[in-house]
N, C-alpha and C positions, 0 to 999 in steps of 0.2 A: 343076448342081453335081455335080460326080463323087462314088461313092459314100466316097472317102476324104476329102474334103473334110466329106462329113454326118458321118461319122465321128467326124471332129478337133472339128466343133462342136458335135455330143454331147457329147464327152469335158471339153472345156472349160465348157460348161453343168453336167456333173455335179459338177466342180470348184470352178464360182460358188458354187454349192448349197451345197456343203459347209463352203466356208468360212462361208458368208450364218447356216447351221447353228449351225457351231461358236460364231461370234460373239455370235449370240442367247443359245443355252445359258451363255453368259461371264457375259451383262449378266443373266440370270437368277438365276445365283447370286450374283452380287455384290448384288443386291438384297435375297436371302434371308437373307444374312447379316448386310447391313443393316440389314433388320429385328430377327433375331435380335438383334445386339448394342444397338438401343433398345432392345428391353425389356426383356433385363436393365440395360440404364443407367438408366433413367428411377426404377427403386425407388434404386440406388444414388444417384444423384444428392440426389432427396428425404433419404435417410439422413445423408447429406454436408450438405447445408443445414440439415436440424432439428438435430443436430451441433457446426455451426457457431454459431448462434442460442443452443444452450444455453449454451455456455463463452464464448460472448459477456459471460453476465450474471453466471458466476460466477468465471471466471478474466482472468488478462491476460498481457502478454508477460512480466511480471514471474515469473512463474510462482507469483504470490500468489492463492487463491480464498478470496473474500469470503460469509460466509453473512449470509442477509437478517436486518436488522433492524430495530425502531424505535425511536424515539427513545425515551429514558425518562421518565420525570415528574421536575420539577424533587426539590432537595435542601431541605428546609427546615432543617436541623439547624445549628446553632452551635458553632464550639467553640473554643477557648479557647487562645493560646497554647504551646506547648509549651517546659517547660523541656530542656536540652541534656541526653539521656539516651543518644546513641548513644557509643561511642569509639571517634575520629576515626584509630587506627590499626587497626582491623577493617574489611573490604572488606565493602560492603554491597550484594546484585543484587537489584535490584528489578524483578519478572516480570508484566508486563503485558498480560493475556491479552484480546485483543480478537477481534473479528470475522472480523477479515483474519488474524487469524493471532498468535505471540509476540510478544513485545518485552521482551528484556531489558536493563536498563539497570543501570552499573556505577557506584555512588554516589562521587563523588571527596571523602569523608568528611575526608581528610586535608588537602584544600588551604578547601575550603568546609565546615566544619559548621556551620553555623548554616542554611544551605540544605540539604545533605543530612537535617540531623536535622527539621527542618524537614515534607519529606516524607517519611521513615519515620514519625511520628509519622503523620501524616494516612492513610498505607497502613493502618499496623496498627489504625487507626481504622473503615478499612472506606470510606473517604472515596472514594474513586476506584473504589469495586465501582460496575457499572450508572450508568459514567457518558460520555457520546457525545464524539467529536470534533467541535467547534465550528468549526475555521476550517481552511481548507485553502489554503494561500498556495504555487503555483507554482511551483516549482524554491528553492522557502524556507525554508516551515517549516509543523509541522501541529500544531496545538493542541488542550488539552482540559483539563479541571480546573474549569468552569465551574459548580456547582452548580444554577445555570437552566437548563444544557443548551443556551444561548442564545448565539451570538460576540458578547456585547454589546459595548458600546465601552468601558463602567467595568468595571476590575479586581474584578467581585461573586465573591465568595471566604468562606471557612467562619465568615465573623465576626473574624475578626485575622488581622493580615498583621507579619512582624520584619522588620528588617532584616538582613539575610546580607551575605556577603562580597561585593566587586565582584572580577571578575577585571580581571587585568593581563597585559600583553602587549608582546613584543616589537616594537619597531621595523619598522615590514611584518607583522608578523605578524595573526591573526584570532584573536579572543575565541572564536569560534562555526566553527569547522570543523564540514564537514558529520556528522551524528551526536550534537552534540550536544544536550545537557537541560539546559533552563532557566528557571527561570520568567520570566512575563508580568509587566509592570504596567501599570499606569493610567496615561494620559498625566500627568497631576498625581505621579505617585508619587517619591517619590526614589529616586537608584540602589541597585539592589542590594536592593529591597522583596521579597518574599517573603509569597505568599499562597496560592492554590492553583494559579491555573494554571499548564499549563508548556506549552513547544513542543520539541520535536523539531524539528533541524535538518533539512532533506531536500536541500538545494540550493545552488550557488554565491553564490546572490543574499545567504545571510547573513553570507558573509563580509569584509564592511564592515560589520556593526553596530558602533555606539560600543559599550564596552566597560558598559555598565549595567544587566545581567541578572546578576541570580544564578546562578550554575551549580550543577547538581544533578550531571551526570555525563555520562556517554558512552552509547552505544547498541553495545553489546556485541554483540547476535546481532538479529536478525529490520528491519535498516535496511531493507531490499527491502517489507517490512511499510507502516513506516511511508510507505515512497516509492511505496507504491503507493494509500495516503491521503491523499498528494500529488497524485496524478494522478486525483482526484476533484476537484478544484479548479472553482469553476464557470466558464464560459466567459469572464468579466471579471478572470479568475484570481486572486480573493482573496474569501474570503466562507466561506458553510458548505460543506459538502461534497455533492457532488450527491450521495453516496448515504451511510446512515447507517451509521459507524462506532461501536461502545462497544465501551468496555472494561469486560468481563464478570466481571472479576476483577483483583484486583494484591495483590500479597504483596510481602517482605521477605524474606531468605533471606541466610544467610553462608556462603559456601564451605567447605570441609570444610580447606583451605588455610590459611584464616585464622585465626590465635593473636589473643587478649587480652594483653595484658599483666600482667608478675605484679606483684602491688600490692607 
């Protein structure tokens, strides 16, 4: 082989080489870096999953966070009819402070009082402080007012129940648009009974109810509340609530708005 041919095949060996080099050096840093970025991933990850896990249990899409509670001891107390002491042209909000969150509800005094007075009477009573939601029905409705704290099957209620107005309704129309408040009754009860429980509208499903609940009002502010007490519904989607809701407090309150009448 001539000495230019050793040459050329030197020069090409040193050029193998170099690439053979460079290419290693490539795979070495891509590995470093590699490394480098698990582990700072691996804490971030972990922080991302414990994260996740907690607002699992306190929030939801609804953007409603439920704080833990439990059930309370039944109610034994009695009481007694109420005479009609509200007037039925004063707006009446009655604010129901639960777990999950507000609930204000706007008493329709003027079309129903004998329900409305009904339960202002039983608020200002203190009747509804520390008391759970019992039934959580599906795209429906979500109840409480139960004195047992129990979804029983009988209207059990403060010792007397009146009868209230029934509502009436248009041609196609719905007694129970979603939002609304209404009392419960006993399958034996006649229309328009009035006791203590009531249910909050949350879903489509109630607007075919026959018209034979007393209306108490509307749900003014905190619906996302109540719908997100709805989506505690147990997996047969009607029963108690898989997780425990009370209401902590309820009061009565007249807007700053609303006039009496001058006698």
């Amino acid at each position: 082989m001539s000495k230019a041919s050793r040459r050329e095949r030197q020069r090409q060996n040193r050029a193998a080489r170099r690439a053979y080099e460079e290419r290693r050096e490539k795979r070495q840093r891509a590995l470093r870096t590699g490394r480098r970025f698990a582990i700072l991933g691996v804490p971030l990850v972990v922080v991302l999953i414990v994260l996740a896990v907690t607002n699992s249990g306190s929030g939801s899409s609804s953007g409603v966070t439920c704080q833990p509670a439990t059930k309370p001891p039944p109610k034994t107390t009695k009481l007694t009819a109420p005479p009609i002491g509200i007037n039925p042209s004063v707006t009446y909000d009655a604010t129901l402070n639960t777990t999950c969150g507000t609930i204000t509800v706007t008493l329709d005094a003027a079309q129903y009082p004998t329900a409305a007075n009904n339960f202002v009477s039983l608020t200002n009573q203190g009747f509804y402080n520390n008391m759970a939601f019992v039934r959580a029905a599906k795209n429906f409705v979500v109840q409480a007012g139960s004195p047992d704290q129990s979804n029983s099957t009988t209207n059990v209620g403060p010792g007397y129940s009146v009868q209230a107005e029934v509502p009436t309704t248009a041609p196609g129309g719905s007694a129970y648009p979603v939002g609304t408040v209404a009392f419960a009754t006993g399958g034996s009860d006649p229309a328009g009974t009035a006791s203590s429980q009531f249910f909050i509208v949350t879903g489509k499903q109630a607007l075919n109810l026959s018209p034979t609940y007393a209306i108490i009002g509307r749900v003014t502010k905190g619906l996302n509340v109540a719908q997100q007490i709805d989506a505690f519904a147990p997996p047969k989607g009607d029963g108690p609530p898989t997780t425990v809701v009370v209401i902590k407090s309820a009061r009565i309150t007249t807007p700053s708005s609303a006039t009496t009448p001058k006698s």
